[in-house]
N, C-alpha and C positions, 0 to 999 in steps of 0.2 A: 647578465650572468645569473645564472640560475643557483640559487643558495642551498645547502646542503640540506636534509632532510631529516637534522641530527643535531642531538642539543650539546655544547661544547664546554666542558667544566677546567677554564684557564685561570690560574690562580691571580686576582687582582695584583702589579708590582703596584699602583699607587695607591694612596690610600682613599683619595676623593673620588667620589662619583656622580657628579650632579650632571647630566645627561642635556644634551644638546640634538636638535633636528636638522634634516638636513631642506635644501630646495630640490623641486622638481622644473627642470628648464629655464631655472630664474627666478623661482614662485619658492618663496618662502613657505616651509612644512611648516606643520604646530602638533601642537600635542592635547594630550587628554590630560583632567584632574581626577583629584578625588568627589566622587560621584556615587561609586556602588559598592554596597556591605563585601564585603570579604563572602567568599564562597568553595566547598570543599578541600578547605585543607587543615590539616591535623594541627589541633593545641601546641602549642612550641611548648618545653617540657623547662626551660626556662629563660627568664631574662635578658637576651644579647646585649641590647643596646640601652644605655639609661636613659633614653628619651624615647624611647618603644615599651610600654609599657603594656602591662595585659590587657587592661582597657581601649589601647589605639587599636582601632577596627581593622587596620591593615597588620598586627604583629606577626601573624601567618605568615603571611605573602611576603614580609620582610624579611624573616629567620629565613622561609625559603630563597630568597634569593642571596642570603649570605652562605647560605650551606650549599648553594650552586655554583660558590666563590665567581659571583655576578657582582658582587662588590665585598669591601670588608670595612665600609664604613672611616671615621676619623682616629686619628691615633687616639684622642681620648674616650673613644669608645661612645663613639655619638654616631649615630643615623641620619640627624636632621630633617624629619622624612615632614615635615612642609617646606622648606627649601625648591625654587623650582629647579625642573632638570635643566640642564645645559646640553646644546647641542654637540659640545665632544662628548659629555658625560653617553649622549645616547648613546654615539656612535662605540664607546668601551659595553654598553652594557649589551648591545646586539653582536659586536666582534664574540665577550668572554664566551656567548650561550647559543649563535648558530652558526659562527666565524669558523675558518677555516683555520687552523693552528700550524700549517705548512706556509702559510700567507708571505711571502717576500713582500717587503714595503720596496717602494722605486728609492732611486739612488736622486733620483729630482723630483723635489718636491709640487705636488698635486697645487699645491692653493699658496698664496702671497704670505699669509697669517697664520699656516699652520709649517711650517719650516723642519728641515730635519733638527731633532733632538726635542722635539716640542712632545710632553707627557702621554699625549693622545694619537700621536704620529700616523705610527703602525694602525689603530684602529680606524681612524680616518681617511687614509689612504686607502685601507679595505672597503669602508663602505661606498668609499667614491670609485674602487676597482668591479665593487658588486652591482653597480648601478642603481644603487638606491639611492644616491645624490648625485648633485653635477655642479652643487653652488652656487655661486653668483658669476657672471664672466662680468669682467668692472672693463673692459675693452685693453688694457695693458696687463691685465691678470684676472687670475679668478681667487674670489675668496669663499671661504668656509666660516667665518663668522664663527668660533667656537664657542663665544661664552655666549651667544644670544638663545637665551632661553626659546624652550619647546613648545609650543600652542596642543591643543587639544586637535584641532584639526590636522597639525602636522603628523602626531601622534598617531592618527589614523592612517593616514599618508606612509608613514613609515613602517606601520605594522604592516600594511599590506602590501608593500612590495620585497619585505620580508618573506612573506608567505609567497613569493613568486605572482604573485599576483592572480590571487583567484578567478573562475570562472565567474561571473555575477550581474547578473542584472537587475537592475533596482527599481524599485516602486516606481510608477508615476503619480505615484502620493509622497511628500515628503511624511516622512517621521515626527523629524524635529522642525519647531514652528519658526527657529534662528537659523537651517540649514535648508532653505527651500532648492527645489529642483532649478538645478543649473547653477548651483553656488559653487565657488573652488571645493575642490574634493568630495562634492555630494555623493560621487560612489561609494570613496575611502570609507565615508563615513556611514554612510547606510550598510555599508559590508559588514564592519567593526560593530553596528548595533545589531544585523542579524545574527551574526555570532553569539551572542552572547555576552563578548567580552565587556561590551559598555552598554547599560541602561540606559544613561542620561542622565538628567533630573526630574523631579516630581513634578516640575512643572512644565514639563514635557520641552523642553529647552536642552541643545549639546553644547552651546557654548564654547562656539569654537577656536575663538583669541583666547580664551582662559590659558592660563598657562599649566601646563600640569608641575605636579609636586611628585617628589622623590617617593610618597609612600602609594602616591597611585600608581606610578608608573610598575613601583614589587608586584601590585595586581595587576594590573595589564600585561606584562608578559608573562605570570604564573598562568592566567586564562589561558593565552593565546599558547601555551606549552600543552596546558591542559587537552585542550581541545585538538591540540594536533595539527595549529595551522601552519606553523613555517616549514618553509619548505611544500607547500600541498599543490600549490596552484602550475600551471604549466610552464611558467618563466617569463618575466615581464618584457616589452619590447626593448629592443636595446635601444639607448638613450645616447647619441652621441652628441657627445658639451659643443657649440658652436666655438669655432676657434678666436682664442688671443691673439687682439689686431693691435700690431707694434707701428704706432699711428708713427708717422717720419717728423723727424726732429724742425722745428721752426723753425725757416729759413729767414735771413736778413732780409729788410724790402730790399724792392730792385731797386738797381739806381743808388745805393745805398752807401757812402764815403766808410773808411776804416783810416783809424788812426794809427800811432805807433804803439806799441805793445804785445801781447798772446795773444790769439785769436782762436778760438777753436773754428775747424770746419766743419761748414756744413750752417753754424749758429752764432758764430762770432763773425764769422767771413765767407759768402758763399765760392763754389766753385768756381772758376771762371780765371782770365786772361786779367792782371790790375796793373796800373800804371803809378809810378808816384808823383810827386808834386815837383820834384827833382832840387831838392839838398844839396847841398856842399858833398857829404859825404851820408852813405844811405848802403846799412846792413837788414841783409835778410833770411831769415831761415826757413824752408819747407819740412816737417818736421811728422815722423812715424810715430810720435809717444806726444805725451804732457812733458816730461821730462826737461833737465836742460843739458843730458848728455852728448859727449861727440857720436856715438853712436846712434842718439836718434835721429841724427841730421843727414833728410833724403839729398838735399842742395842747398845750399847758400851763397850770400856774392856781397861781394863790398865794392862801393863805385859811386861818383859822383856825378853829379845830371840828374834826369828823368831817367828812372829805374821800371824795367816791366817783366813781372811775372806769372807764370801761370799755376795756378789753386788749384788741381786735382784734387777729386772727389774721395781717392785714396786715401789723399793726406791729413794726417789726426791733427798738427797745429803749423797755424804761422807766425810766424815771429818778424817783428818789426825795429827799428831801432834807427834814428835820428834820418827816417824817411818823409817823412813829414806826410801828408795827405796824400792811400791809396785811392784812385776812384776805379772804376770798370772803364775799360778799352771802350766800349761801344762812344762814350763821353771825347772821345779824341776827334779832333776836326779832321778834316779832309786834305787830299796830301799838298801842304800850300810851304812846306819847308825845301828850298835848294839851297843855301849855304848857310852856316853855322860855325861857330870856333868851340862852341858847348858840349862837352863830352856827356855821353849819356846812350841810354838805349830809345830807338825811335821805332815803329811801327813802320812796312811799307805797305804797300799797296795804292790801288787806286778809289777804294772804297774809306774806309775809316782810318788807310794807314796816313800817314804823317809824310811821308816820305817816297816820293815819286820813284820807281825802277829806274835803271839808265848806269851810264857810266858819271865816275865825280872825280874830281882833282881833288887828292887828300896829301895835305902840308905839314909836318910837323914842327910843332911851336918850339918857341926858343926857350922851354924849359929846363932843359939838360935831362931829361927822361923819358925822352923819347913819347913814338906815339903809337897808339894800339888800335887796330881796327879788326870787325869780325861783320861776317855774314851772318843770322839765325834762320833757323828754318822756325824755330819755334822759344817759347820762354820757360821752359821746365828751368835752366839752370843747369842745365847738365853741360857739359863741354861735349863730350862723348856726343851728345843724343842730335844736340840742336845746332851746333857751331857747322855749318856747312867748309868755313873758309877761313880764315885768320893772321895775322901780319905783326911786327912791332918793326918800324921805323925810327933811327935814331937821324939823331943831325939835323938842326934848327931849317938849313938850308933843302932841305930831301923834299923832291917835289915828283908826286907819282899818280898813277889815276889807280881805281877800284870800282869794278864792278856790282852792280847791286842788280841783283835778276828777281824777274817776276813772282819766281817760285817764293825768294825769301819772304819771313815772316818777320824780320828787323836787323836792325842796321848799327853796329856800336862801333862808340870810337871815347879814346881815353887820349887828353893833351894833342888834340888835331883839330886842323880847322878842314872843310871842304867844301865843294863846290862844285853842284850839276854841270857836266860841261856838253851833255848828248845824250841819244838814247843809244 
């Protein structure tokens, strides 16, 4: 985005301004310090701040940038101008003076650390909309790092993409004898000393991890106003953030037993067909919420035996209760069960199910309650979904056969005994 060509007088709402950098593609900016005398600007006619006094070499440069309400300092009337800037502080002090004042902040928050309601929001959001930063990507988010102080070389980093990124090519002699050719930002940097706006030091050194301070930074963008560079250059490339990867939730090992209690899926339980250890009696819930409402409950079943159900990947929890040990289907021997008096659910098949196809003689026991038998095609739990076929036979004496077909997926019976008698 190309920045406006135009200096913007927005009245500070907070009262702090310690100024913050942003990154380029993951690369940490930094900033400039105080370094160079003060240069063409008019006597302040008197005293702002009482820790800016006539004597601090940047008092100019400071009055200006309060009288450009680019900051307005601490409520007791303090400056603090060696204080270093802060990386939000930068991103307020480049919104108040080249920002767009029409700027809609998003309704979803840019970065992990900077959150709506946070002092710096709106300005933050701008400079991350203007492509002068992009942050850190942390791989489940990106951060903006607000309070980490500005470097001297970020400093440079950020004025010039401020200025839309000037035309410029740079020596193939370094300058500075700490910033040689091919160092991070050796453009940034060589741009910002032909300018004008930064000397260096006398000992021919830019010093580019220094951190800069609140009173250099008043001169640095008084220069760089000065001279007419934001906004000059033809508009830096567009920078787009490599995307936040929402790495998938760690799955239980395979193979992996679950006991009775909450499970979340996916982390406590994975997807999949489970079987129990088969209890006396053995409750279970498939479950849309965390919750323990009736309404979050997709299916449930109460029943005694070996209990089998299936975990959909849909489903938010399961719930367990006096089932004793789930394992995974795949762990079920081969079909080697033809009679039984054990009520419960059984897998068929000829593969891992338990229970051979064919026809069975099924007897109900001398309970007084008679006996229940179903077909499944599957174990959601649904009657609706999976129940192909279903019976209840009363009277001790009732002696009847039931088919079980290839198709089914399992085979239940409650107070019955049976017995393969053919295919």
């Amino acid at each position: 985005m190309t920045l406006p060509n135009m200096r913007r007088r927005v009245v500070a709402s907070v009262a702090t301004l310690t100024v913050a950098i942003t990154t380029f593609s993951g690369v940490t900016l930094a900033a400039a310090s105080p370094d160079d005398a003060p240069a063409g600007v008019a006597p302040a006619s008197a005293q702002r701040f009482v820790d800016v006094p006539a004597s601090n070499q940047f008092q100019q440069h400071i009055h200006w940038l309060a009288d450009e309400n680019i900051t307005t300092g601490w409520p007791d009337n303090t400056f603090r101008p060696t204080l270093p800037v802060e990386r939000q502080a930068m991103a307020a002090f480049l919104f108040r003076h080249i920002g767009d004042p029409s700027f809609a902040a998003p309704v979803v928050a840019s970065f992990a650390d900077v959150p709506i309601g946070h002092p710096f929001f709106r300005e933050i959001e701008w400079l991350a909309d203007s492509g002068v930063t992009t942050g850190w990507n942390m791989g489940t988010h990106r951060e903006f790092r607000p309070t980490n102080t500005v470097e001297r070389q970020a400093m440079a980093a950020f004025l010039y993409r401020a200025a839309d990124c000037p035309v410029f090519t740079a020596s193939s002699t370094a300058r500075f004898t700490d910033v040689p050719v091919g160092a991070a930002f050796f453009l940034e940097i060589e741009w910002l000393a032909s300018t004008g706006v930064t000397t260096g030091f006398p000992d021919n050194t830019f010093r580019p991890t220094q951190n800069v301070e609140r009173q250099a930074m008043a001169a640095f963008l008084y220069r760089a106003t000065d001279q007419g560079l934001f906004g000059s250059g033809p508009g830096c490339p567009v920078i787009t953030p490599p995307p936040v990867q929402t790495p998938p939730a760690p799955q239980p090992p395979a193979g992996a037993t679950v006991g009775n209690g909450r499970h979340m899926v996916g982390t406590g339980i994975a997807p999949g067909i489970w079987v129990s250890s088969g209890e006396s009696a053995c409750y279970w819930e498939r479950r849309s919420n965390t919750g323990t409402d009736f309404d979050g409950i997709i299916e449930n079943s109460f029943g005694g035996g070996q209990r089998i159900v299936e975990v959909r990947s849909t489903d938010v929890m399961f719930v367990s209760n006096f089932c004793g040990t789930w394992r995974p289907i795949a762990t079920l021997s081969g079909p080697n069960l033809t009679a039984t008096s054990l009520e419960g659910i059984y897998s068929v098949g000829n593969g891992a199910g338990q229970l051979r196809p064919g026809l069975y003689r099924v007897n109900a026991e001398d309970s007084g309650f008679g006996c229940y038998v179903a077909s499944l095609t599957g174990f959601s739990g649904s009657v609706l979904e999976h129940v192909r076929d279903n019976s209840f036979f009363a009277g001790s004496a009732l002696n009847t056969t039931w088919r079980v077909l290839p198709t089914d997926a399992g085979f239940e019976t409650a107070r019955c005994s049976w017995t393969r008698i053919g295919d």
